[in-house]
C-alpha positions as CSV (number, residue, x, y, z in Angstrom):
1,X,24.2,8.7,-22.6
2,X,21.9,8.5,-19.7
3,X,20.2,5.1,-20.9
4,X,23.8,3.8,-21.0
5,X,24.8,4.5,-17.6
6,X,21.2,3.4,-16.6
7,X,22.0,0.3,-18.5
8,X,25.3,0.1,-16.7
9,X,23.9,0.8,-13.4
10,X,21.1,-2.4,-13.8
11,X,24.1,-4.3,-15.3
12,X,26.3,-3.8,-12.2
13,X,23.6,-4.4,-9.6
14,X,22.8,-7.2,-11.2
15,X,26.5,-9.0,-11.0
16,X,26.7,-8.0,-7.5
17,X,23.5,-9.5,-6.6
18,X,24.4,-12.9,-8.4
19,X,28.2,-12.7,-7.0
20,X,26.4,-12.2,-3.3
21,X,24.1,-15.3,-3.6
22,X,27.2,-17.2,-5.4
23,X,28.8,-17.1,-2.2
24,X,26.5,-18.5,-0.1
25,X,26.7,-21.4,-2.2
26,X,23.1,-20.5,-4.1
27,X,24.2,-20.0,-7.8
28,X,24.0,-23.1,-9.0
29,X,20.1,-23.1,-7.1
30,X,19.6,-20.3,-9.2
31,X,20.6,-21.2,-12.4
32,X,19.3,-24.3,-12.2
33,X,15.9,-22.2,-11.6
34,X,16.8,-20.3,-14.5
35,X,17.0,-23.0,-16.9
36,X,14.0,-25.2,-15.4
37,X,11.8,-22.6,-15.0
38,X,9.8,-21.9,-12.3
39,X,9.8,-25.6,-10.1
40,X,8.1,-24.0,-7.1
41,X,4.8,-23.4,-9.7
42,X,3.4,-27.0,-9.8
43,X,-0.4,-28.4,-8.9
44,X,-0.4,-31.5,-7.1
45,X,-3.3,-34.1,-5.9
46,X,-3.4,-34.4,-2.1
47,X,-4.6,-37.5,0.1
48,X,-8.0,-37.3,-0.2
49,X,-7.8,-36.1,-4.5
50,X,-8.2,-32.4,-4.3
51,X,-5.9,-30.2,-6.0
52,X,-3.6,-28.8,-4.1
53,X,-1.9,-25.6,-5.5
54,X,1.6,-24.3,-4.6
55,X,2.4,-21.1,-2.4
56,X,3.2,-19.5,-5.7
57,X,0.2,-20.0,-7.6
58,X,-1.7,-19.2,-4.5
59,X,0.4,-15.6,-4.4
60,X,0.0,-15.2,-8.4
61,X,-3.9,-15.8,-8.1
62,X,-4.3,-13.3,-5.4
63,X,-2.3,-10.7,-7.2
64,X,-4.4,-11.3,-10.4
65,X,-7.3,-10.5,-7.8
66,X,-5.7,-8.1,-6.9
67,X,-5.4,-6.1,-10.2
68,X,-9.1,-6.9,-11.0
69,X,-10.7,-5.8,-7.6
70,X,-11.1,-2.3,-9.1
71,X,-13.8,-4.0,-11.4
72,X,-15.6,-5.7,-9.2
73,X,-16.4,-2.9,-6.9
74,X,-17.4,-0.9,-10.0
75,X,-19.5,-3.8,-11.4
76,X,-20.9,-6.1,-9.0
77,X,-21.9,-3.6,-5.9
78,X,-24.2,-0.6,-5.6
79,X,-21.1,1.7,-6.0
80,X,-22.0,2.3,-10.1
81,X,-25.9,3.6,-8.9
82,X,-24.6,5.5,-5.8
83,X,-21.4,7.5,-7.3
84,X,-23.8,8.5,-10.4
85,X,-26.9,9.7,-8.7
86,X,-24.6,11.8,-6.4
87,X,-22.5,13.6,-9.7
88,X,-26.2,14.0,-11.1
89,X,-27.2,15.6,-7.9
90,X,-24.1,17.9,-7.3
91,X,-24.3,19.4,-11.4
92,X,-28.5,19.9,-10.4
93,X,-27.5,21.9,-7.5
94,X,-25.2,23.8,-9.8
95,X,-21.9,23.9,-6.7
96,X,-19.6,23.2,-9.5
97,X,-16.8,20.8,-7.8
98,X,-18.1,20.5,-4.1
99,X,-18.7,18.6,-3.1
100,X,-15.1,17.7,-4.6
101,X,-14.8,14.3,-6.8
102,X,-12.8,12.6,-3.5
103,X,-15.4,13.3,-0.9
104,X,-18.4,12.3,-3.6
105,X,-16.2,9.1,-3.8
106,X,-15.9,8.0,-0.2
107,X,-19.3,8.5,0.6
108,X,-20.3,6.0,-2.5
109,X,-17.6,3.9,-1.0
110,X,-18.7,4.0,2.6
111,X,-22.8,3.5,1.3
112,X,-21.7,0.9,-1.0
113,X,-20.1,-1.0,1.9
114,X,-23.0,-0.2,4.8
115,X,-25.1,-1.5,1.3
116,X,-23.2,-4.6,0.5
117,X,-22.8,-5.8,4.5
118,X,-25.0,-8.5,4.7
119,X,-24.0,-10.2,1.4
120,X,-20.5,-9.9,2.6
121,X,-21.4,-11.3,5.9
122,X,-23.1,-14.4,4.3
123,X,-20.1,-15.1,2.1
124,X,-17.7,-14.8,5.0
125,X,-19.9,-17.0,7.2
126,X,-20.3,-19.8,4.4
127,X,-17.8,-19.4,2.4
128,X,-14.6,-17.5,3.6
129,X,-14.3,-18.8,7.3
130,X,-15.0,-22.3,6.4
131,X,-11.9,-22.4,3.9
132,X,-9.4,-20.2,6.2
133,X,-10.5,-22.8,9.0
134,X,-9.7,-25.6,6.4
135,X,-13.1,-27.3,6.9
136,X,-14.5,-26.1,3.3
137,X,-12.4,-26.9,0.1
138,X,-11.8,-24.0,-2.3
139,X,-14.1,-25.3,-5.0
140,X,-16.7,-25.7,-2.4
141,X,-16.2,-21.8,-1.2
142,X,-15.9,-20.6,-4.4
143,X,-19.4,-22.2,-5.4
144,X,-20.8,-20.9,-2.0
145,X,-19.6,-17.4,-2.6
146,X,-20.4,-17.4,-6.2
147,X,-24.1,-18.3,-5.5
148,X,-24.9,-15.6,-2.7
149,X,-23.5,-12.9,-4.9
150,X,-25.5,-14.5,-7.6
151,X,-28.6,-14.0,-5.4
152,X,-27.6,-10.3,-4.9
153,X,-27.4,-9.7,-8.3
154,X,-30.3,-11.0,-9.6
155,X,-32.5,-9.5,-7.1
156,X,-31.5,-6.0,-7.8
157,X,-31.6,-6.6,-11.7
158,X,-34.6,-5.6,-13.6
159,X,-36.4,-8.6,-15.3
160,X,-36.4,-7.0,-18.2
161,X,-32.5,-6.5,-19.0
162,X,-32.1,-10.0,-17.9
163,X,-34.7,-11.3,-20.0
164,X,-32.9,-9.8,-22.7
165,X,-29.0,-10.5,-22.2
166,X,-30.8,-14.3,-21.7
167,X,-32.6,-14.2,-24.5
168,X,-29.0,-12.7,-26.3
169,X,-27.1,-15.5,-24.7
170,X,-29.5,-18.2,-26.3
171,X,-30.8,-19.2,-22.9
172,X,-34.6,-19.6,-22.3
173,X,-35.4,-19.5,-18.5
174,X,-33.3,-20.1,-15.4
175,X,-34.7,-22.5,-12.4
176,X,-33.3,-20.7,-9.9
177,X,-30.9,-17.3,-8.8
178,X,-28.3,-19.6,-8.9
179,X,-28.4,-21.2,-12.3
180,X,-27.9,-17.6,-14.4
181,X,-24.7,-17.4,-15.3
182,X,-22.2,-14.9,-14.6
183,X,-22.0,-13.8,-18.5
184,X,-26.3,-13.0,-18.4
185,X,-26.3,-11.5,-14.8
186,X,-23.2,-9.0,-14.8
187,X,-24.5,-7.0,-17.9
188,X,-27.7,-7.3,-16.8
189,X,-27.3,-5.7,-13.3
190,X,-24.9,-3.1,-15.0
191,X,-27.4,-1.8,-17.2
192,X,-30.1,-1.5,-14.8
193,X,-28.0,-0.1,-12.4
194,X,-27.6,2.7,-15.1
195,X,-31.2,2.8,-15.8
196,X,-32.4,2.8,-12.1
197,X,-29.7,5.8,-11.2
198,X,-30.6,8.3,-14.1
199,X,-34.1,7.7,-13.2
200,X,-33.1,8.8,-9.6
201,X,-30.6,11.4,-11.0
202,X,-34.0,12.9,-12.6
203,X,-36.4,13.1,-9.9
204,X,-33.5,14.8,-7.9
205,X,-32.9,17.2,-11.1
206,X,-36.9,18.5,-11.4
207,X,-37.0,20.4,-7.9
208,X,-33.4,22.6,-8.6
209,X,-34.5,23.2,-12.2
210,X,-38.1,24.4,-11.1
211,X,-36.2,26.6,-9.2
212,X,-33.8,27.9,-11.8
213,X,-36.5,28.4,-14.3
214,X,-39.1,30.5,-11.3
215,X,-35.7,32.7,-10.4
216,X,-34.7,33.6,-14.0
217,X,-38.1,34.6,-14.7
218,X,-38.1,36.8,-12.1
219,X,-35.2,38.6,-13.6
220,X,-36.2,38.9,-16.3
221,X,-39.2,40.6,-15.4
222,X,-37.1,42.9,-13.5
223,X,-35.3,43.5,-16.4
224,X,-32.0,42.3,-15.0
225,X,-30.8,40.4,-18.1
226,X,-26.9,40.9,-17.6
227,X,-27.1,39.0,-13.7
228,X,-26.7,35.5,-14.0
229,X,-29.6,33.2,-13.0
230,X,-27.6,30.2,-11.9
231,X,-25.7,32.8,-9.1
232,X,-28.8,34.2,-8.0
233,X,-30.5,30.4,-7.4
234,X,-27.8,28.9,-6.1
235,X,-28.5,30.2,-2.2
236,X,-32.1,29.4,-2.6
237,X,-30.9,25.7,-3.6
238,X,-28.8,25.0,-0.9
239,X,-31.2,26.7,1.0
240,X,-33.6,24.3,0.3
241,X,-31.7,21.2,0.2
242,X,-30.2,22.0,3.9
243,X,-34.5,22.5,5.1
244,X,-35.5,19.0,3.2
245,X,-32.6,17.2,4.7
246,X,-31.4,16.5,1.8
247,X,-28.3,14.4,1.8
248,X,-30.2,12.2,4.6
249,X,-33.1,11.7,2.5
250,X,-31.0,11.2,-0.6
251,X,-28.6,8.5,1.1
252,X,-31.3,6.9,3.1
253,X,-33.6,6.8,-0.4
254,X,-30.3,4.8,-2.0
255,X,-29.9,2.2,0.7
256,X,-33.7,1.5,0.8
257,X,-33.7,0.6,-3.2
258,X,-31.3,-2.4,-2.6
259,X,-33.3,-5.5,-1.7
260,X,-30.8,-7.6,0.3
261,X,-32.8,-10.9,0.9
């Protein structure tokens, strides 16, 4: 009964809507659209013989961009190594959910950003501003743009994983940053983004657990075996990750493994 009158209520809206534009003289616009298709969707060749796309492609590729962002913040920046060594150093230090998941998140946001600045700077300066100003063609941008984050990813990819997703792809050597494709260079820098954070993630784990393993000892000799060891070590943790400067040295160590050049 309810997905009838929901039916009837779509129905309804639907006739008034179509009744409303009929009076302004529109319906036969719109059925014409209707039956056509979608005439405002069309590429055409300007003056000089670039393609020119319509304001409705142009909307349709930015939403697509849109929905795909998400991706290529996770796959293409230094967010993947950053929100990972931070999880592995909050379950080391044993806090449980504090820092909570949304703070972890902004800070990985906010380093990734301070992280990625000068690449985005270079691809706004060569790539972005020249087409917004109309003195750059979009192919021409795209190319720009494509090879600076190209250069990025390369640089911070270990030879090693992109000798092999080259090797995988059937490709031999590459003359230049540049000339590796986007189908060798993205899995590559994923998996040594992986590699390179739970390497980090255990040389931030080895301090904490020395300390769990030196308290429960101790309780154990005192013959406290029903008080937990991970309660007990948790002050002397924070303790001394608040002396060591610890989420400056951790931060600051992130940044400083990203070779921007």
């Amino acid at each position: 009964m309810l997905r009838s009158y929901s039916s009837m209520f779509y129905l309804i809206s639907f006739v008034a809507a179509f009744t409303f534009l009929a009076s302004a003289g529109n319906a036969q616009e719109i059925v014409d659209s209707i039956v056509k298709g979608f005439p405002a969707i069309n590429v055409a060749e300007g003056s000089n013989g670039e393609t020119q796309y319509s304001l409705s492609l142009q909307i349709l590729a930015l939403m697509t961009g849109i929905t795909v962002l998400p991706s290529l913040v996770l796959g293409m920046t230094s967010f993947t190594r950053v929100i990972i060594v931070l999880s592995i150093l909050r379950q080391a230090m044993g806090t449980q959910s504090t820092p909570p998941n949304q703070v972890l998140l902004a800070i990985a946001l906010f380093l990734t950003f301070f992280i990625m600045s000068p690449t985005l700077s270079l691809i706004n300066d060569n790539a972005l501003s020249p087409y917004l100003s109309e003195t750059k063609s979009a192919d021409d941008a795209l190319a720009d743009g494509s090879k600076i984050i190209k250069n990025f990813l390369v640089n911070n990819t270990r030879e090693t994983d992109l000798l092999m997703f080259s090797d995988m792809n059937g490709d031999k050597s590459y003359p230049s940053n540049e000339a590796v494709p986007f189908n060798v260079v993205l899995p590559a820098f994923i998996t040594s983004e992986l590699k390179t954070a739970f390497q980090i993630g255990f040389l931030l784990f080895l301090p904490f657990l020395v300390i769990d393993m030196v308290i429960a000892s101790v309780l154990m000799s005192l013959g406290m075996m029903m008080l937990s060891p991970m309660l007990v070590s948790l002050p002397f943790k924070l303790l001394l990750f608040v002396l060591v400067d610890g989420w400056a040295m951790t931060i600051g160590s992130l940044a400083a493994t990203y070779s921007i050049s």
